[in-house]
N, C-alpha and C positions, 0 to 999 in steps of 0.2 A: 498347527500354530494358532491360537489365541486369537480374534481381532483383535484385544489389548494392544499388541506392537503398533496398532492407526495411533497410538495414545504417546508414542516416541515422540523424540524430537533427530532432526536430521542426522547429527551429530553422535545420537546414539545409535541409530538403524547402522552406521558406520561402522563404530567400534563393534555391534554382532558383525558386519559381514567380514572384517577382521577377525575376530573368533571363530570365525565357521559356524555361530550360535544360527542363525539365521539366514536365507535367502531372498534375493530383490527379488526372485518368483512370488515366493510365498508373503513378501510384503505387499507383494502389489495384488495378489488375488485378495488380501484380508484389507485393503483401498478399496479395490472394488465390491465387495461383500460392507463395506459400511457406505458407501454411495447408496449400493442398490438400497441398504435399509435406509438409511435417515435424509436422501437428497431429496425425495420426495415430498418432503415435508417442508424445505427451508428452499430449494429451487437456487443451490449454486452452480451448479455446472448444465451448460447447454451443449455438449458434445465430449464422445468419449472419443480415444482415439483407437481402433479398432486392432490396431498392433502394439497397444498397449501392455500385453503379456510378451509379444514376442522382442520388444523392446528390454523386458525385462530378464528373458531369457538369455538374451548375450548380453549383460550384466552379469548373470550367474556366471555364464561362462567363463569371463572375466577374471569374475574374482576363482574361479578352481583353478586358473589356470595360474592365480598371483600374480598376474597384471593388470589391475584395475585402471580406467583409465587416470583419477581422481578421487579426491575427497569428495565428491557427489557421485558416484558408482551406485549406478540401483536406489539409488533416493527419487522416489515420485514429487516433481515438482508439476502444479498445474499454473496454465496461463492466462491473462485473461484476456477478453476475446475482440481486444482490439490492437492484439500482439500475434503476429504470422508463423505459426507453424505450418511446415511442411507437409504437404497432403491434407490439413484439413482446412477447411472453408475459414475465412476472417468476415465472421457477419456486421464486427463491434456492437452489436445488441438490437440491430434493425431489419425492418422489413424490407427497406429499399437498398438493400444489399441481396450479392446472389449467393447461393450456395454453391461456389469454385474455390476447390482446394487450393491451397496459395501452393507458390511454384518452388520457393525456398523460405528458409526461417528468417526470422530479424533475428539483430544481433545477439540478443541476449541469450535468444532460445538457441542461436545458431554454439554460443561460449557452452551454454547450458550442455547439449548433448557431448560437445569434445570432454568435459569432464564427467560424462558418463549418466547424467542426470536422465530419469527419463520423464518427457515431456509427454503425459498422458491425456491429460483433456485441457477446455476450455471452458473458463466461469465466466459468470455472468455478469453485466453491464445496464444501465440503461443506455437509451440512443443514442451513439456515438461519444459514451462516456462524457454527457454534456452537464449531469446536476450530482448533487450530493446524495441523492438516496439511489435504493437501486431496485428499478422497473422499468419494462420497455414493453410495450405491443407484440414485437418479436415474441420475449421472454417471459411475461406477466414480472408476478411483484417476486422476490428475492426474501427472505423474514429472519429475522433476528435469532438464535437458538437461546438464546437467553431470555427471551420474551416473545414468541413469536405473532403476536400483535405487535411488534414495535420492529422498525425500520432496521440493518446492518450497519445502513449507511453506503455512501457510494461516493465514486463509481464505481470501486475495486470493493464491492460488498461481495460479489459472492467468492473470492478470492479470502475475503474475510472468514467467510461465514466456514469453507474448505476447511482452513488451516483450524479455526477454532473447534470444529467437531472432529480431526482426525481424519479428515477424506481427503487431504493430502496433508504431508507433513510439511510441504511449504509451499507458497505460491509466489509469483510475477504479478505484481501489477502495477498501475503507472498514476501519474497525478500530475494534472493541471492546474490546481487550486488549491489540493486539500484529499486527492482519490485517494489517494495510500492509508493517511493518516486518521480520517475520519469514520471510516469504517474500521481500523485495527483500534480506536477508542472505544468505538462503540461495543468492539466483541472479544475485547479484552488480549489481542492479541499483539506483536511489537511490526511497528511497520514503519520504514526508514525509506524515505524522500533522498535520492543522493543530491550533492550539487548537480545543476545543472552540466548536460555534457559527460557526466565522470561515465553513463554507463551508455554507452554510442546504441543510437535506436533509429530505425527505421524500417518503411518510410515514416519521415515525420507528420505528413501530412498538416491539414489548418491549425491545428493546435499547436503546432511544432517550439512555436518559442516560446511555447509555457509547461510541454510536459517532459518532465519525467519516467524512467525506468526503476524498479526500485522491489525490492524483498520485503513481502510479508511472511512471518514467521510465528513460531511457540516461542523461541526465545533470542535473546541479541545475538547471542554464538552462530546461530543458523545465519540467522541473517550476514553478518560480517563473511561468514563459511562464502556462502553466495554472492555476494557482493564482490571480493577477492574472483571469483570468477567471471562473473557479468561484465566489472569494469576494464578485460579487456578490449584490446582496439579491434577496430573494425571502420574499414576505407569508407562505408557507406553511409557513416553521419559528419557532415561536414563543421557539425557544433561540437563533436567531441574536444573532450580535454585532453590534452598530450600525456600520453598513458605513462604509469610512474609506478607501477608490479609492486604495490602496495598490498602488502599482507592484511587485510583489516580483520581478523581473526586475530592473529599474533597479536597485533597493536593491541588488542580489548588486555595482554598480559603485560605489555611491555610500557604499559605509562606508569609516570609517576604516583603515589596514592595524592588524593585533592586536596594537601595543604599549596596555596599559591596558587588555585586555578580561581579566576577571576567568574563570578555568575552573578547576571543579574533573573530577578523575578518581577512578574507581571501579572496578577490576576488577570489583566484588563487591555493591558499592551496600551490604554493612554484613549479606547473608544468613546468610553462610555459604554461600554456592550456589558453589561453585569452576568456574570456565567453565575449557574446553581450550585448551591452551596458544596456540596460535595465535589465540584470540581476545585471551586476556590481552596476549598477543604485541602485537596491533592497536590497543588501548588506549593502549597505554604508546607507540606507537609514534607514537600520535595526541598524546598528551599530547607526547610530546617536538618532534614539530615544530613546534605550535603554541608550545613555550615557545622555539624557536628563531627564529620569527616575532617576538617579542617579546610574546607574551600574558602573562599572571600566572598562574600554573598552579601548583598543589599538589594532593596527594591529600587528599582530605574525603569525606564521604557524606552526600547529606540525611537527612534525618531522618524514622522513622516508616515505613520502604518496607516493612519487614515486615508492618506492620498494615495497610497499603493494600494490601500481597498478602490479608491473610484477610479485608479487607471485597470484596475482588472476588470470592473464593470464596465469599461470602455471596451477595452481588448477583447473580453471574453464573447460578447455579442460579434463584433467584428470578426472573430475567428469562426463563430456558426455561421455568419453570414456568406464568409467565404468557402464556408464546408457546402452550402445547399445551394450557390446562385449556379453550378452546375448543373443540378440534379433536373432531368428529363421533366419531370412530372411535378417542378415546384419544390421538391420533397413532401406531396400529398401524405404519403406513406408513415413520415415523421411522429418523433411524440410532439403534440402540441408545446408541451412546453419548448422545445426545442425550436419548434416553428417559431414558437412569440418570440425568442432569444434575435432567433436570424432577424427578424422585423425589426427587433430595436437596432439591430447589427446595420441594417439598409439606412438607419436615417445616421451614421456615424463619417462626416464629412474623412477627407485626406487628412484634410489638414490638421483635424481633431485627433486622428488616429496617429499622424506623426510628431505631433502637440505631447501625447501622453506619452511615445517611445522617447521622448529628450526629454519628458520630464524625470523619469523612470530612470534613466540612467544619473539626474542627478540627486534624486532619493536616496541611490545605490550609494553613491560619495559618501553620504549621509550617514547612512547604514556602516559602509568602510568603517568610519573612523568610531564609530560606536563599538566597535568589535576592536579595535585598540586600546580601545577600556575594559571590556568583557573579555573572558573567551567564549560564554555561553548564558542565552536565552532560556531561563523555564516559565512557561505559558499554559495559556489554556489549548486546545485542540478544537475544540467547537461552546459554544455558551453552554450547551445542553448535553444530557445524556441520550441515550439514541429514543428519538419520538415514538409515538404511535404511531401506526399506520393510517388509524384514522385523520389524525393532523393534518393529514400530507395530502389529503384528495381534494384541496381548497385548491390546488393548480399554486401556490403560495412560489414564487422564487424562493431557494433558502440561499442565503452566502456565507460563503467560509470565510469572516469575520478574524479569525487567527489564525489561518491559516496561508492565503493566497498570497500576500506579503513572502514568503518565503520563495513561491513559484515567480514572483514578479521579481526577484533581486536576484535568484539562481543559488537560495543557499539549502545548506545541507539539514534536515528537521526528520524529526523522530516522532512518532507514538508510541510511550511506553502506559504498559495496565499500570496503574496505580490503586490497587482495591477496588469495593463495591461498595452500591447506594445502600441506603437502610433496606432498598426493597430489592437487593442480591443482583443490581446492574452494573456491569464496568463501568471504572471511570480511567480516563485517558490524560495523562498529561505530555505535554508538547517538550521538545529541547531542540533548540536552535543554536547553530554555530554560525560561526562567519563564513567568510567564501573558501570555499573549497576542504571545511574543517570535518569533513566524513568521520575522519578517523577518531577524532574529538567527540563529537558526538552519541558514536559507537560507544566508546569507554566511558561516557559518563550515562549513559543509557543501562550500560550493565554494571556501574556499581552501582545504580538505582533501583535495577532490579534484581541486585542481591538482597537489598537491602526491603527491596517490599516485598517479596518474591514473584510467583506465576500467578498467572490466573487457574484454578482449578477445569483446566479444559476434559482432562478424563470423566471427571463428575459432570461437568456439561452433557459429554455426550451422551453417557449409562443415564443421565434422568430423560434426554430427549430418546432414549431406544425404549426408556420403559413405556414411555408418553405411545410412543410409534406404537408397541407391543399391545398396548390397553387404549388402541383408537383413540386416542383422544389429541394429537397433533394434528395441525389444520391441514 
């Protein structure tokens, strides 16, 4: 069998194992035959999981015997590595973490195997999934395939970086700010933030009322495929949403086509943050097919994004600071940037910190009724296309500027690829729903990316194996 099959998308690895074309064995050994070649070079994954063939073997079995257990039967899904699988170590990207195998899975990963999925490794993070790019002392730097001078993005980069080169055909990963989305901008790949709640995770830990569970994928299909899974219930997050066996696959067939669906567009969301042309470019470019579709499309901006920007730089230090006033050693071991975060986190009074939670929730009002005008947000994703690496070594905080408003309200946002720079970079455009509007989302995500198509991820990978082949990747 080909490595080519790394080059599927979930959905079709499926329909082979329905045909007998092909085996989750023989998928999973040609995963790991392009790990071994090109992980090397870009540093997505920090642990394989050593019964990772034999996971894939009763899958075979499975399907001979025509009982699969699901639509994800023998589809290699990887995690990242501040999500608990079973038997192997949860390090979240640090040094002051131990290497003990967790003792059961979180939710997702636990939905993930009943429908047959096999949970093979763990990608990479920086410390405790705390900034937008992705690097950790643990792990070194994480790199771009598309540029490898230039950043994936993070936290969930090397889950990016997985799914873009074919070394899994879909991954897990999570967002407090902006993780999901900012790195599937950056690498051209579709990554969906659910509403808060919809996909039950734990433990939640300091971050807990800002992050998210959520599916990065090659295409919207996979993702809703997974989604439809993940978002079942599970006792052990007490934020879940009341589970409601929502097809979100189906749904992407069963809406209406977008004459009457209400959108508004935002280069800017109302900052003043000015994105690079080619993303404005992406926006406008979104906004106009959708109005050619027949949707109802105007420029507007919700309201109040600025100040759900400075309540998450409230919260956000406040949640590092609560992650490290434990730790034995200070958190010496930390990435410094992570240190500096707790620090600003130690001078953030109660009262300050319960100041921004009632503010926050009347932003959200705010937001409500904005979404009774709209059905949907298209935006920027980040001001930028994904940095150098050089950039990034000034210690600089970055913030996710249009992004983190989504984590602070609990709505449901999207990265979809929208084309490339003049100089052959993704570009990412954002789609925001109201509360609880998944499903919405989903479907206007993929009639957009009918309409722009994929990103050429096959040809990503064949120029980064030639690059490997003729030494010249870093």
């Amino acid at each position: 069998m080909s490595s080519d099959v790394c080059d599927l998308t979930a959905q079709e690895l499926h329909a082979l194992y329905v045909r007998g074309s092909t085996s989750p064995v023989e998928i999973m050994n040609a995963v790991l035959r392009r790990i071994e070649q090109l992980d090397p070079a870009v540093n997505a994954f920090c642990r394989i999981a050593e019964d990772a063939l034999d996971m894939a073997r009763a899958s075979e079995a499975r399907w001979h015997g025509k009982r699969p257990l699901g639509a994800l039967d023998g589809v290699p899904v990887s995690i990242k590595d501040n999500v608990a699988v079973s038997g192997l170590a949860t390090r979240y990207g640090s040094r002051v973490t131990a290497e003990v195998p967790a003792s059961q899975d979180s939710p997702c990963v636990a939905r993930l195997r009943e429908s047959g999925a096999i949970c093979f490794a763990k990608t990479t993070l920086p410390d405790f999934a705390h900034k937008i790019v992705t690097d950790s002392p643990l792990t070194g730097v994480t790199r771009n395939p598309w540029d490898m001078e230039r950043t994936p993005g993070g936290s969930s980069g090397g889950a990016a970086v997985a799914v873009s080169l074919g070394m899994a055909p879909a991954a897990i990963g999570t967002d407090g700010g902006g993780s999901i989305r900012i790195p599937a901008a950056f690498t051209g790949t579709f990554g969906f933030k659910p509403s808060f709640g919809r996909v039950p995770h734990a433990p939640r830990g300091p971050f807990g009322l800002l992050s998210h569970i959520g599916p990065m994928t090659r295409c919207v299909e996979d993702a809703a495929r997974i989604l439809t899974v993940i978002s079942r219930p599970d006792s052990r997050d007490w934020y879940a949403l009341p589970f409601d066996a929502s097809d979100y696959e189906l749904g992407l067939k069963c809406k209406p086509a977008p004459g009457g669906i209400r959108i508004a567009y935002s280069p800017s969301l109302g900052l003043g943050v000015t994105p690079e042309a080619a993303i404005h470019d992406a926006v406008m470019r979104a906004a106009d097919t959708l109005r050619q579709l027949g949707a109802r499309v105007q420029p507007d901006d919700p309201p109040g994004i600025d100040r759900c920007n400075a309540i998450h730089a409230t919260l956000w230090p406040a949640c590092c600071r609560q992650l490290t006033e434990g730790m034995a050693d200070g958190g010496a071991g930390l990435d410094p940037s992570l240190r500096a975060y707790s620090d600003a986190g130690a001078g953030i009074s109660r009262q300050a910190l319960l100041g921004a939670l009632i503010e926050r929730g009347e932003l959200g009002a705010g937001v409500n009724a904005f979404f009774e005008r709209y059905d949907l947000v298209i935006c920027p994703v980040y001001p930028r296309i994904a940095m150098r690496l050089t950039e990034l070594q000034s210690g600089d905080k970055l913030f996710p500027h249009f992004t983190a408003w989504c984590n602070q309200l609990g709505l449901p946002a999207a990265s979809l690829y929208a084309g490339t720079t003049s100089e052959g970079l993704p570009v990412g455009i954002q789609i925001v729903g109201g509360r609880h509007a998944d499903a919405l989302v989903l479907w206007a995500s993929h009639i957009l990316e009918l309409a722009f198509g994929r990103a050429p991820f096959a040809e990503l990978a064949r120029t980064l194996s030639l690059s490997v082949a003729g030494g010249k990747a870093h």
